[in-house]
C-alpha positions as semicolon CSV with decimal commas, in nm:
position;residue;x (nm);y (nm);z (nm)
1;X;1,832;1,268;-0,953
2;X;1,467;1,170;-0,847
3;X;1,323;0,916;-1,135
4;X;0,953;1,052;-1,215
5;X;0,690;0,890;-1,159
6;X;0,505;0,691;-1,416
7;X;0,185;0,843;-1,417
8;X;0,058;1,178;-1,401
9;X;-0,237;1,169;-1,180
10;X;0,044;1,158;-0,832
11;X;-0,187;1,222;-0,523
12;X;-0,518;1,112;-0,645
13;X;-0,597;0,849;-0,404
14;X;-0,643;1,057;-0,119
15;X;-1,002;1,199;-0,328
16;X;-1,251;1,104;-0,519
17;X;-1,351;1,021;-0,804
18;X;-1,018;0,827;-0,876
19;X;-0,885;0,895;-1,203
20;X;-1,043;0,794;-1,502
21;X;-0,862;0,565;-1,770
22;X;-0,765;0,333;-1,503
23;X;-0,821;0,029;-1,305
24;X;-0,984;0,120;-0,959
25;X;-0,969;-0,103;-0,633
26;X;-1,079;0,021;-0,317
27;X;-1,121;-0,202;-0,031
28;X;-1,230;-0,161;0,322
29;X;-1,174;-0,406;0,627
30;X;-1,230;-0,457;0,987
31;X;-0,902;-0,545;1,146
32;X;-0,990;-0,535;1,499
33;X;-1,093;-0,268;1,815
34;X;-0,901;-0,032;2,031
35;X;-0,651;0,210;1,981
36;X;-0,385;-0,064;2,114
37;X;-0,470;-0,238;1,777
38;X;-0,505;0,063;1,589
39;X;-0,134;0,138;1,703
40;X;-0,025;-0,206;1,614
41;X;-0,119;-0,155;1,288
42;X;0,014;0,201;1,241
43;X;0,354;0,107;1,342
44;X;0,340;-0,235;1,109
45;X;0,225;-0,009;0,811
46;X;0,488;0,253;0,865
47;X;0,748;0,019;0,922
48;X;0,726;-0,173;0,566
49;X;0,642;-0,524;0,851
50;X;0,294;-0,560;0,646
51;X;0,485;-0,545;0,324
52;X;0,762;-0,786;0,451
53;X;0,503;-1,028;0,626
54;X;0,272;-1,054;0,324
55;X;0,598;-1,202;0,113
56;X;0,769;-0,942;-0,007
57;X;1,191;-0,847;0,070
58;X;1,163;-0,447;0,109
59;X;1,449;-0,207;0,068
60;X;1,363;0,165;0,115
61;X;1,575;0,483;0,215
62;X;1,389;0,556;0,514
63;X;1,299;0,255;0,784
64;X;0,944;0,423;0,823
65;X;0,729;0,569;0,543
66;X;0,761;0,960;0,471
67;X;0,717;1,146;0,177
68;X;0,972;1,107;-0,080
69;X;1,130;0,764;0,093
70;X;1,220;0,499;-0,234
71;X;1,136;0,205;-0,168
72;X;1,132;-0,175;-0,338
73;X;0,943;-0,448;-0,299
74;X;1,085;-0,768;-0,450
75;X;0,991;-1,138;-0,476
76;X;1,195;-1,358;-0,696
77;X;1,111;-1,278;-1,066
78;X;0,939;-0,933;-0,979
79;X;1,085;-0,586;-0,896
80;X;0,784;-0,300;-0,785
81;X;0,971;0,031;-0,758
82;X;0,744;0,286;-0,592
83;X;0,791;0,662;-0,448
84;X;0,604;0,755;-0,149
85;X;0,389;1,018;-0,249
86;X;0,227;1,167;0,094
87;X;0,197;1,001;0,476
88;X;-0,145;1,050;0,700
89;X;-0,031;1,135;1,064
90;X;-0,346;1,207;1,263
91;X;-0,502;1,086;1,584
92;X;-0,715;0,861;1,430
93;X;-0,564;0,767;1,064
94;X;-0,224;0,659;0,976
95;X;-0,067;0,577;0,645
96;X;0,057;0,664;0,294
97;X;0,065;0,649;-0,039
98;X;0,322;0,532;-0,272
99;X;0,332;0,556;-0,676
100;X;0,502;0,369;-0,927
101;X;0,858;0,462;-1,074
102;X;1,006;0,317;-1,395
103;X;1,049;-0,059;-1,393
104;X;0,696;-0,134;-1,182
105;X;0,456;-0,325;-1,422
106;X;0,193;-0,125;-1,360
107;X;0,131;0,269;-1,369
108;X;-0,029;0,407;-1,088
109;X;-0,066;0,478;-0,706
110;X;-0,179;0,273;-0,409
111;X;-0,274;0,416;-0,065
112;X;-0,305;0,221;0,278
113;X;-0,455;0,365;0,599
114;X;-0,571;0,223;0,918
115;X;-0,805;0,405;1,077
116;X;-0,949;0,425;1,478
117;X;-1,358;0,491;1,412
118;X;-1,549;0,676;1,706
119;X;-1,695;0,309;1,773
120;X;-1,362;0,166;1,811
121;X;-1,330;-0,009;1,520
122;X;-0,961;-0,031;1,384
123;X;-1,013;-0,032;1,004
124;X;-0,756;-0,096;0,746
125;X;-0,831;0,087;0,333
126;X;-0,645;-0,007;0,066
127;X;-0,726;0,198;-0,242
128;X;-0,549;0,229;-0,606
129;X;-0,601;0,287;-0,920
130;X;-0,320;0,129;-1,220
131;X;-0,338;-0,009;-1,535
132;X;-0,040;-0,171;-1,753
133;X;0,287;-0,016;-1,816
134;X;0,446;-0,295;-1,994
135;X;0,386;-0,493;-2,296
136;X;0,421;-0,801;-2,101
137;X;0,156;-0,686;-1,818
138;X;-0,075;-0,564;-2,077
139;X;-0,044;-0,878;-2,232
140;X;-0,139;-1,041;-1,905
141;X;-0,368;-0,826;-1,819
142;X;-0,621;-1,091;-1,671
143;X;-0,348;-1,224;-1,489
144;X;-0,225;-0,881;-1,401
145;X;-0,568;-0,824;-1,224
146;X;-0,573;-1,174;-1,034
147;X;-0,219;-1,091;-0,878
148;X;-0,357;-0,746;-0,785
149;X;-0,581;-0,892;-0,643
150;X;-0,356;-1,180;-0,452
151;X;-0,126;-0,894;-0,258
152;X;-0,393;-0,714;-0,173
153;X;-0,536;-1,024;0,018
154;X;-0,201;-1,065;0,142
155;X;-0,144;-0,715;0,257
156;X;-0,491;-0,757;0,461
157;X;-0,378;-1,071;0,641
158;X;-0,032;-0,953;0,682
159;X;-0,195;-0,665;0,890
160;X;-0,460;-0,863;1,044
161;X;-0,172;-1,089;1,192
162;X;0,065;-0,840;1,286
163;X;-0,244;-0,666;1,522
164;X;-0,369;-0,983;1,612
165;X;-0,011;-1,069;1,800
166;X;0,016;-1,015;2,155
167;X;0,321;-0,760;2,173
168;X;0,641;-0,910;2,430
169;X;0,762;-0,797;2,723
C-alpha cells in the first residue's frame, strides 16, 4: 500500500501562487552555460548524485527520479521520507518534484529543475513550500527554517560541483 502524502496541496509547486498557510522558498541560480552543463546537471538531479553529494545517504525504488519512485534521504539522526510527485522531461528543463510522506518533519513539497535559457544559461530552481509536521519541528521552528535553509545551500553547491567536473574518458 502507497503511504499518503502529508499534505494536501500535492502538485502545487509546478504554479503559482504557492499555497497559502505555508512556508514558501523559491530560489533561482546560475550554474553555468551550454547544454553540456545543462546535461550534467540533468543526469546529477535525476540520478539522486546532488542529493548524495550535498550529504545525504539516498535509498529510492527507482535509480532515476519518476513519478511515484519512494525515496529516503538520511543523515545520522534524521530520516526525510518523500514521494515523487511529477518529473519535467523537456528539451530545455529537467527535474521533479517530491512531497513528504509520514515520518518527514515537515509537510510539504519541494521541486528542483535545471533549466537551458535561449542565452545559454544553465539555471538550477529550487522551490517549496512546508511548514511543521511534528511537535518537535514546530518547536524548532527557527531552527527548522535555518536547516531549510542549510540543504538548500547544499543542494546548490552539490549541483554546481557535479557540472563544474570535467566528465572522464
Amino acid at each position: 500500500m502507497t503511504e499518503p502524502f502529508t499534505y494536501a496541496e500535492v502538485g502545487a509547486t509546478r504554479g503559482d501562487p504557492l499555497p497559502a498557510g505555508y512556508r514558501h522558498a523559491d530560489l533561482d541560480v546560475l550554474l553555468g552555460h551550454g547544454r553540456e552543463c545543462f546535461e550534467r546537471a540533468a543526469e546529477g538531479l535525476l540520478t539522486w548524485r546532488m542529493h548524495r553529494a550535498a550529504g545525504f545517504r539516498v535509498t529510492a525504488t527507482s535509480d532515476r527520479a519518476a513519478a511515484g519512485v519512494q525515496v529516503t534521504c538520511r543523515l545520522p539522526l534524521l530520516r526525510v521520507p518523500c514521494r515523487v510527485v511529477y518529473v519535467v522531461d523537456e528539451a530545455g528543463e529537467r527535474g521533479f518534484a517530491y512531497g513528504t510522506l509520514p515520518g518527514h518533519p515537515v509537510r510539504g513539497e519541494e521541486s528542483f529543475v535545471v533549466r537551458l535559457t535561449g542565452a545559454g544559461e544553465v539555471r538550477f530552481r529550487i522551490r517549496s513550500f512546508s511548514r511543521p509536521a511534528t511537535l518537535p519541528a514546530r518547536l524548532a521552528t527557527p531552527a527548522t527554517h535555518l536547516a531549510q535553509r542549510f540543504f538548500t545551500a547544499r543542494y546548490t553547491r552539490a549541483l554546481h560541483r557535479l557540472t563544474s567536473r570535467t566528465p572522464h574518458r
